[in-house]
Each structure stands twice: as structure tokens, then as C-alpha cells.
C-alpha positions as CSV (number, residue, x, y, z in Angstrom):
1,X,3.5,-18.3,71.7
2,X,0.4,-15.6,71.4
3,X,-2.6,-16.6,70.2
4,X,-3.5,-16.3,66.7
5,X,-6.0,-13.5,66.0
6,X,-9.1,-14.3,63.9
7,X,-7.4,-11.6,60.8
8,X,-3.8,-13.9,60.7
9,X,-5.7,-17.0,60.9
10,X,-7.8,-16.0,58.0
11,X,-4.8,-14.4,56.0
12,X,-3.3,-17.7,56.4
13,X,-6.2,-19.8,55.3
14,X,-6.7,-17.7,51.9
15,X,-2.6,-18.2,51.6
16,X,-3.2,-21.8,51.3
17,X,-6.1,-22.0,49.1
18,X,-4.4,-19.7,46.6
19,X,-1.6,-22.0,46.8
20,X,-3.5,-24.8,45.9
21,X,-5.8,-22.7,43.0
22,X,-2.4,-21.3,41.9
23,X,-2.0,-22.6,38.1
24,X,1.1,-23.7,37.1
25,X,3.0,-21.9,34.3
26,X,3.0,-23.4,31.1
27,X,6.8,-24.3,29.5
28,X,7.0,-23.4,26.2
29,X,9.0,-25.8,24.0
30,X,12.1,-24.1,23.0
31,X,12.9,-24.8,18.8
32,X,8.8,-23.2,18.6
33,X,9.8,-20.1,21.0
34,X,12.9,-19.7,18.8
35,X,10.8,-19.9,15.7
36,X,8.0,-17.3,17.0
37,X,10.7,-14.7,18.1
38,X,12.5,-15.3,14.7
39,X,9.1,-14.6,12.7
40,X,8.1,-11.4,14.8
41,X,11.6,-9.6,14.7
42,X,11.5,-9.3,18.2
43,X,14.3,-9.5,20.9
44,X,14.8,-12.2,23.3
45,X,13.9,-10.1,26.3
46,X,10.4,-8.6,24.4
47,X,9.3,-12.1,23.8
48,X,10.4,-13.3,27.5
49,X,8.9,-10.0,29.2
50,X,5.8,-10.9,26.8
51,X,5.3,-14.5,27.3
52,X,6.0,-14.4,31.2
53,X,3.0,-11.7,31.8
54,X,1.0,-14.3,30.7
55,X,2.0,-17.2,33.1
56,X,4.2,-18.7,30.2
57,X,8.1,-20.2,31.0
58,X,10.5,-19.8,28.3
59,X,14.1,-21.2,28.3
60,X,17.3,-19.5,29.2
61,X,18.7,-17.1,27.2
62,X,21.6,-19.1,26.8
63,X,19.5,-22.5,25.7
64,X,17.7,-19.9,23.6
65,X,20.7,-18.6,21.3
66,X,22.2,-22.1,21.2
67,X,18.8,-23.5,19.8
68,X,18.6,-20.3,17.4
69,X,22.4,-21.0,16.1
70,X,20.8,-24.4,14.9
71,X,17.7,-23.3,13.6
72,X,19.7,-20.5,12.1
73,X,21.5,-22.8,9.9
74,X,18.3,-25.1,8.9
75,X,16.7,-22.0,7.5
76,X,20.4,-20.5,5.5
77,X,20.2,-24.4,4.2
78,X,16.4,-24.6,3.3
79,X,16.8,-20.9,1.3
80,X,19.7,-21.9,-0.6
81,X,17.9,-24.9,-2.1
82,X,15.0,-22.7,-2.9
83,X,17.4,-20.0,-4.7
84,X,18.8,-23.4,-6.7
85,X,16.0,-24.0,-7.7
86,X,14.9,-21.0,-9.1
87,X,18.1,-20.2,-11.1
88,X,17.4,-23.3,-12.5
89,X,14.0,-22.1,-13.9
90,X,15.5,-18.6,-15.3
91,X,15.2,-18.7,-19.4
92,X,17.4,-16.7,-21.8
93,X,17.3,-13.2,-22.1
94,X,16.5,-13.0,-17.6
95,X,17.5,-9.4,-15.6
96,X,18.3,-9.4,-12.2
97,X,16.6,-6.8,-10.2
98,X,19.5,-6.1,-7.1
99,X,18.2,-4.5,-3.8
100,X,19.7,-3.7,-0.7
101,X,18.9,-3.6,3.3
102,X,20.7,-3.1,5.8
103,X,19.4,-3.8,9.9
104,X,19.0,-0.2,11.1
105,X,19.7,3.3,9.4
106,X,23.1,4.1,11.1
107,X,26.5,2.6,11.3
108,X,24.1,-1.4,10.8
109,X,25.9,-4.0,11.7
110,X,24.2,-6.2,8.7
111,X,23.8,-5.9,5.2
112,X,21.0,-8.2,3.1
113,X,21.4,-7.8,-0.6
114,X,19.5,-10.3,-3.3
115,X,19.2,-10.9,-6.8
116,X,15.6,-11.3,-8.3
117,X,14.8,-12.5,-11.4
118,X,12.8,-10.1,-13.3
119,X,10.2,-12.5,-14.8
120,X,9.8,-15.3,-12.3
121,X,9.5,-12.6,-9.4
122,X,11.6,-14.8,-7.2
123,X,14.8,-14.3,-5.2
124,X,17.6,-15.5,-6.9
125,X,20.5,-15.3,-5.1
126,X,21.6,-13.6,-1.9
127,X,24.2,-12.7,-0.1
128,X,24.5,-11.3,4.1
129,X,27.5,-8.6,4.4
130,X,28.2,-8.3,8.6
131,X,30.9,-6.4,10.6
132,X,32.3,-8.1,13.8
133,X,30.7,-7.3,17.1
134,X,31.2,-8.5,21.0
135,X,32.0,-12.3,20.2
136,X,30.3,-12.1,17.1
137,X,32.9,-12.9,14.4
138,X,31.8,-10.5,10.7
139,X,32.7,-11.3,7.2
140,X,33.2,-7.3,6.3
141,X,35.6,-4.8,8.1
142,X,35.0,-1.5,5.9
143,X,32.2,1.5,5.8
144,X,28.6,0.6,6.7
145,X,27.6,2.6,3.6
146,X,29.8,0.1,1.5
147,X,28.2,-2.8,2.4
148,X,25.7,-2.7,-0.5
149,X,28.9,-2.6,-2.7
150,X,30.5,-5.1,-1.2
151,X,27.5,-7.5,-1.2
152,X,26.7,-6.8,-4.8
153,X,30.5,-7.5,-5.6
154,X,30.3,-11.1,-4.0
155,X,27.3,-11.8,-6.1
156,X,28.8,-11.1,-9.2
157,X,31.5,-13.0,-8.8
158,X,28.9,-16.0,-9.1
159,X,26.7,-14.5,-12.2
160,X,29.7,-13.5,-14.0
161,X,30.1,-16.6,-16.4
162,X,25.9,-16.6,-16.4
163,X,24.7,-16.5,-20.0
164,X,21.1,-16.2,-19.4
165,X,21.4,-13.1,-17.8
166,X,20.9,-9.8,-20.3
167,X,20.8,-6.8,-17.3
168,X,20.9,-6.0,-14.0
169,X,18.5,-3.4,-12.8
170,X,18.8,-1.1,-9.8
171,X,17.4,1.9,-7.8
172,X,19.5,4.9,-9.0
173,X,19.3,6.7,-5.8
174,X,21.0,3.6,-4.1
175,X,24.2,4.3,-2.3
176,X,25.5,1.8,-4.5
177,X,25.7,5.1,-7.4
178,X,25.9,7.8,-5.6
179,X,29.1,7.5,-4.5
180,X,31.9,8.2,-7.3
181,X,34.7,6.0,-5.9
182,X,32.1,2.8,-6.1
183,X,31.2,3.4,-10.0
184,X,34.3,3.3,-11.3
185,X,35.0,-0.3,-9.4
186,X,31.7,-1.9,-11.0
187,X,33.2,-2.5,-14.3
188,X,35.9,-4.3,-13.1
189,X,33.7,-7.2,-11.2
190,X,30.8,-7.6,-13.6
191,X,30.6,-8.7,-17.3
192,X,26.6,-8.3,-17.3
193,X,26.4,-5.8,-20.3
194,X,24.0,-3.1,-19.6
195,X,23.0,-2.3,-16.4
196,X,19.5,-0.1,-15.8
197,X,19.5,2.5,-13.0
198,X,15.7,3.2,-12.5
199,X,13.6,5.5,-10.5
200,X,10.4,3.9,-10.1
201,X,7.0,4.3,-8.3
202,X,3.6,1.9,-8.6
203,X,1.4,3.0,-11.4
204,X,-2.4,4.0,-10.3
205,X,-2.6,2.7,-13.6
206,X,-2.3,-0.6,-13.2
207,X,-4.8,-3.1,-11.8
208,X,-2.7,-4.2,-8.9
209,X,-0.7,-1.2,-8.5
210,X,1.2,-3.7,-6.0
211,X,2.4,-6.0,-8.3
212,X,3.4,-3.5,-11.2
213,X,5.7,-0.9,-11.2
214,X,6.0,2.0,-13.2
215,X,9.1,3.7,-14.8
216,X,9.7,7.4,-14.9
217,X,12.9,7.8,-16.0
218,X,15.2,5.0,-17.2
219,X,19.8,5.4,-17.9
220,X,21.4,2.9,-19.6
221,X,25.0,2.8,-18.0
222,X,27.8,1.5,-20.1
223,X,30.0,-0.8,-18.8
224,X,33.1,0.0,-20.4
225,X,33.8,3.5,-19.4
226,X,30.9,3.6,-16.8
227,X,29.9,6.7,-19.1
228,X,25.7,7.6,-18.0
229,X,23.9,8.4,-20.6
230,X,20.3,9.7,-20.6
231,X,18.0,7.7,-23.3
232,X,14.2,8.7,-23.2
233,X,11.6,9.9,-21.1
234,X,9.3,7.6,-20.9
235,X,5.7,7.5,-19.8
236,X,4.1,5.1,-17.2
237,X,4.1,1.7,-18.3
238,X,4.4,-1.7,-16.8
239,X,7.5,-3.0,-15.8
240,X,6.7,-6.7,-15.8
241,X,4.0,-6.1,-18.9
């Protein structure tokens, strides 16, 4: 065997020692990793790449969707008490305020929709519209366009024997009105009696312009023949004043 030169000997010897001053990487405990990748919006493989540049060890990807199913269903439990429990603070005379999201601008898999209560600010009710997908199994096989529809729908069904509530107020340029085949099916899943369509901005009138919002132009639809008609122009004023 030749003889080691004085270079390979000391290559070997700073091996070793950073062997020995190598730190060890820290395992992150799985429900917290779940929760963090949950709360930033990110991917699996973002947070991974992100967490393993800095000498961190996550779980598997398969440990990590298992644990996420599970947390998944914690959170869907804990936000339906909290919408009980505001429907059970709502007074007489309440208006719903109905928005609509869906997970990406084209052909979205996923639909969110809610209900908030005009006066207690809070969400309501809620309701997720999906489409199937690999092995994922969705509760919705139409038109990603008419999954606002479709979640509003479902909701009703619920509020429809709701005495308390007075209105239901929506953006008019949702998709939900611009398309003539969905108006005509409104009336025929809703008892709610007026419903407002409003085009609204925040007021620079206001003190918190973020908290307040300001109506430009309001139409009172009518329920019974879905007829729109026009009622005032109106100048800036508070929504929730």
C-alpha cells in the first residue's frame, strides 16, 4: 500500500473533525410543521425545500398529509362551533353580507363562500364547493364559474326558515348576477325578501376607511319576478353607521 502523502493525510484529518463538529439536524415535530404550512399557504415541498436549507428535518410527505387530514377536521370542527355561536348572537332585523372565493382564477378546484352578519361583523355560516381531482373525491361536478351559485344555494337551504334575517347583500359584479340563467334560479331557493346588489368602495371619509364601507349605487332586486329595479343614487355614507 503507498504511503500516504502529507495533503491526503491532512484531507483526512479535517474529514474527521468536521464529522465530529457536524451538527445534527433538528426534527421538527410533525402536528406544528402541519400547522405552520397550513398558516403560510405554502406547499409541502416550499416548506420542506425551506426548512431543510436550514439544517431542519421534516416528516414524510405521506406522514405529512395524514397528520393534515386530522388536523384538517379539528379546525372544520372548531369553525363550526364558532359560526353557532354567532348565529346565536344575531338579533332581529340581521342582513347577511354573501362573498365568494375561489383557490385560483381559472378552472379552481375550490370554491369558499360565507355568510356575514351585517352588524356583528362575524362569519356566519360557510360553505366549501370542490370538484373531484386525482384521488381526491369533490362534492360539485358542474362549471367552475358556478360554484359561487352552487355554494350560495346550499346556504340557503339552512337560512330559509330564518326569521331574523331581513336581506342578503351582495357584490353586483359577482358572477353570481351576471349570468342570466343563475338569476332566474335564485327565487326558487331563497325566501329572504329583498336582496341588495351593491357596488361598494371604502370611504376617505370615514375614520377607518378599513372598517367602513361606502355605497355608490344601491338595486333592490325583487324576489318574485327577479325584476331589477334602480332606486336612488346615493352619496357616500357608512355602511355599518
Amino acid at each position: 500500500m503507498p504511503r500516504r502523502t502529507k495533503a491526503v493525510a491532512k484531507r483526512i484529518k479535517n474529514l474527521v473533525q468536521s464529522a465530529k463538529n457536524r451538527v445534527e439536524p433538528y426534527v421538527v415535530n410533525t402536528v406544528e410543521f402541519v400547522l405552520s404550512v397550513l398558516l403560510s399557504g405554502a406547499t409541502f415541498c416550499q416548506s420542506g425545500f425551506q426548512f431543510m436549507l436550514n439544517n431542519i428535518k421534516v416528516p414524510s410527505e405521506a406522514t405529512f398529509h395524514r397528520v393534515q387530514e386530522k388536523v384538517g377536521r379539528v379546525i372544520i370542527e372548531v369553525a363550526r362551533e364558532s359560526v353557532n355561536y354567532w348565529q346565536s348572537r344575531m338579533r332581529k332585523c340581521s342582513g347577511l353580507l354573501f362573498d365568494g372565493s375561489w383557490s385560483q382564477r381559472r378552472n379552481a378546484m375550490f370554491c369558499y363562500v360565507q355568510f356575514v352578519e351585517e352588524k356583528l361583523k362575524k362569519i356566519v355560516d360557510w360553505e366549501v364547493i370542490s370538484k373531484s381531482f386525482k384521488n381526491f373525491k369533490g362534492n360539485f361536478n358542474g362549471k367552475s364559474n358556478e360554484m359561487e351559485f352552487e355554494g350560495l344555494k346550499r346556504m340557503l337551504k339552512r337560512w330559509n326558515n330564518e326569521k331574523r334575517v331581513n336581506f342578503l347583500c351582495m357584490m353586483a359584479m359577482s358572477k353570481l348576477f351576471l349570468q342570466s340563467k343563475i338569476r332566474s334560479k335564485v327565487s326558487e331557493n331563497t325566501e329572504i325578501p329583498d336582496i341588495f346588489l351593491t357596488i361598494y368602495r371604502k370611504s376617505s371619509n370615514c375614520q377607518n376607511s378599513e372598517s367602513y364601507l361606502a355605497f355608490q349605487r344601491i338595486y333592490c332586486v325583487g324576489l318574485g319576478n327577479f325584476s331589477m329595479t334602480h332606486i336612488c343614487q346615493l352619496k357616500q355614507r357608512s355602511f355599518y353607521g
